[in-house]
C-alpha positions in Angstrom: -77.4 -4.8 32.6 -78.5 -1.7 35.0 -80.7 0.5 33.3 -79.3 3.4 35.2 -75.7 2.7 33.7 -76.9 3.5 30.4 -77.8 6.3 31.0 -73.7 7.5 31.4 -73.1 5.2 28.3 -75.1 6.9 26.0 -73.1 10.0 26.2 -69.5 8.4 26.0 -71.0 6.0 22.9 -72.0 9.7 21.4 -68.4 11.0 22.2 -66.9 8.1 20.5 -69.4 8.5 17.4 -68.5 11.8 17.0 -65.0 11.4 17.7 -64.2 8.7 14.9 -66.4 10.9 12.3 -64.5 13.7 12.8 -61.4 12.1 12.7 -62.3 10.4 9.6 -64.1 13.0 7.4 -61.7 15.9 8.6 -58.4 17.3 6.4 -57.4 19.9 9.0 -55.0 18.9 11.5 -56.0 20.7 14.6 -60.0 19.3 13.7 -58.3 16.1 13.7 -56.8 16.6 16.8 -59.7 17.4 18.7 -61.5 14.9 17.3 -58.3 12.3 19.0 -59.2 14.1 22.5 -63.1 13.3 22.1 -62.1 10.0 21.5 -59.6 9.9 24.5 -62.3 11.4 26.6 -64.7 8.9 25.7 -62.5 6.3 26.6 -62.1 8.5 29.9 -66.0 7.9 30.7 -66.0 5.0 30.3 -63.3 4.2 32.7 -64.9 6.1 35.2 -68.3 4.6 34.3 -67.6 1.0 34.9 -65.3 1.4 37.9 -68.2 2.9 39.7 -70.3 0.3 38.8 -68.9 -2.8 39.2 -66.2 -1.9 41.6 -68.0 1.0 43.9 -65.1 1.3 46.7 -61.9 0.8 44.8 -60.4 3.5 42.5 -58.7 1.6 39.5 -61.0 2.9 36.6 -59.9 6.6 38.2 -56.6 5.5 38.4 -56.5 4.8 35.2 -58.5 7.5 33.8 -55.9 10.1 35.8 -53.0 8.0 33.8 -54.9 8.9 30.9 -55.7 12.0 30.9 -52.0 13.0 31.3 -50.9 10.7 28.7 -53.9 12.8 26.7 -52.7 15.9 27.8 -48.4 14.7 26.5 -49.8 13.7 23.6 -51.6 17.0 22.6 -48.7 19.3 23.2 -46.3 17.3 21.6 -48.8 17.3 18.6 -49.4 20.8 18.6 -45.7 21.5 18.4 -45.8 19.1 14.8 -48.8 21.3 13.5 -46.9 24.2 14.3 -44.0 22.9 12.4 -45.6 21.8 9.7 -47.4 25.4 9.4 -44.3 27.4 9.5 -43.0 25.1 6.6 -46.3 24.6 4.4 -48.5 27.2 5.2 -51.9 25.8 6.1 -52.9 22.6 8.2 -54.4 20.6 5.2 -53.6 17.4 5.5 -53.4 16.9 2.0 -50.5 19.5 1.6 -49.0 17.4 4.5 -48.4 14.4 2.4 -46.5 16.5 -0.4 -43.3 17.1 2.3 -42.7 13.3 1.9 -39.8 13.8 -0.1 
């Protein structure tokens, strides 16, 4: 492997790191949340990353990371509007209050 392409993996492998640790070890919804987008994002680099290495002149990997980034961007407002929801009926954005509107 190029040497030179680890130096943009590093960053996205950090991305993802923090990402999943924040998603795991976090009870507020909106923390979760952004954790999901640094995740995405990661996902984004490395899109970008390996299109521009192993295919220089063609633009799938941006393609796809454009595709994503809207899908990111669908997915965050419509997630938003749930947090809001569940705020205006609960009170807070705890995720363990969350699982007592089950019934």
């Amino acid at each position: 492997m190029d040497l030179s392409i680890l130096w943009y993996l590093v960053p996205s492998v950090l991305m993802f790191v923090c990402g999943v640790f924040g998603f795991v070890t976090r009870k507020n919804l909106i923390a979760i949340l952004i954790s999901l987008e640094l995740i995405l994002n990661s996902a984004d680099l490395n899109f970008v990353i390996f299109n521009r290495f192993l295919f220089p002149g063609q633009m799938e990997g941006m393609i796809f990371t454009l595709f994503s980034i809207a899908l990111a961007a669908a997915e965050t407002a419509i997630a938003i509007a749930i947090i809001i929801n569940i705020y205006r009926k609960i009170g807070n954005t705890d995720i363990r209050e969350v699982t007592k509107m089950r019934f």
